[in-house]
N, C-alpha and C positions, 0 to 999 in steps of 0.2 A: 395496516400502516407500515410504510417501511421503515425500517431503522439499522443504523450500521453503525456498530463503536469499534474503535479503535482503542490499541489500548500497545504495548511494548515499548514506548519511547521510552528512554531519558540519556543520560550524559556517559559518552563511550571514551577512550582517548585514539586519536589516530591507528588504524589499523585494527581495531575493536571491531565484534559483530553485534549484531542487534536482531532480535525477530517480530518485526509487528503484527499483530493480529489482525482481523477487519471481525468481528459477527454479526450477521447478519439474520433477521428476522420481518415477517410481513410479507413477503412472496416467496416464490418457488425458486432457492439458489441454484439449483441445480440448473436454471435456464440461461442463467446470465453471465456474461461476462462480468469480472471485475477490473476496476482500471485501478491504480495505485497513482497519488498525484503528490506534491511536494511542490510549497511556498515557504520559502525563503524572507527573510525580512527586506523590505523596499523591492523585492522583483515580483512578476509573475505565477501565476501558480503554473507548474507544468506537470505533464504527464508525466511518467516515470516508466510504466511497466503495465502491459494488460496480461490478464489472464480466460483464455477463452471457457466458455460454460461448464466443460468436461474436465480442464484442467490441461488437456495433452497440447493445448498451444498457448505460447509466452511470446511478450515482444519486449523490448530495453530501448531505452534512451542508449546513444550510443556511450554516454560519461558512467551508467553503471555498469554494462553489459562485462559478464563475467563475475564479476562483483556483487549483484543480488540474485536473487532467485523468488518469482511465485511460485506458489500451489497452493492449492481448495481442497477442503475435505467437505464432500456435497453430503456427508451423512451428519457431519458438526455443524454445519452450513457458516462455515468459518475459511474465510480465506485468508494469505500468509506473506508476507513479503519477509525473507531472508536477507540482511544485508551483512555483507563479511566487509573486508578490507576497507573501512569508511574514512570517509577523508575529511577535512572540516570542509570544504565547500558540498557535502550532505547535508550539511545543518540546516534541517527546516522541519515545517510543521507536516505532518505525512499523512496524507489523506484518502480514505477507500472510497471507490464510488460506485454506482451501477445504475445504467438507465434502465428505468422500468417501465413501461409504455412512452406517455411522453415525459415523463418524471425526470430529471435526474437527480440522483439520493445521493446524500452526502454523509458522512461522517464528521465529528465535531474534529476530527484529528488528533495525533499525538506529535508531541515534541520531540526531535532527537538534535541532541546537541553535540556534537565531536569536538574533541577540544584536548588540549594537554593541559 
């Protein structure tokens, strides 16, 4: 069974960094991509940032780029999103994901709030 927790949110003040975790367990991490997602209150959920299987390819929304960073450690089978320089329009729930067949797995999310 798959499972992914999140876990590193809570309340940073502008310009604060934050590190979320994703762990993952119930298939082979080492195969899959992870996608990093973030819902905002009243909007959409969007994607934010993937992480390809090996680690060695990252992509960003263009409002973080520079700003966060993935990486996976495939032997903690834990993946990572870095966020430096956060701004209050970051503020939302942050979500890891990974399609596994035709599955896609979800994490329950964590909160991060920016705020002064």
């Amino acid at each position: 069974q798959v499972q992914l927790v999140e876990s590193g949110g809570g309340l940073v003040q502008p310009g604060g960094s934050l590190r979320l975790s994703c762990a993952a367990s119930g298939f082979t991490f080492s195969k899959y991509p992870i996608r990093w997602y973030r819902q905002a209150p009243g909007k959409e959920r969007e994607l934010v940032a993937t992480i390809n299987s090996s680690g060695a390819g990252t992509n960003y929304i263009g409002s973080v780029k520079g700003r966060f960073t993935c990486s996976r450690d495939n032997v903690k089978n834990t993946a990572y999103l870095q966020m430096n320089g956060l701004r209050p329009e970051d503020t939302a729930v942050y979500y890891c994901n990974a399609i596994v067949g035709a599955n896609s797995n979800w994490g329950q999310g964590t909160q991060v709030t920016v705020s002064a």
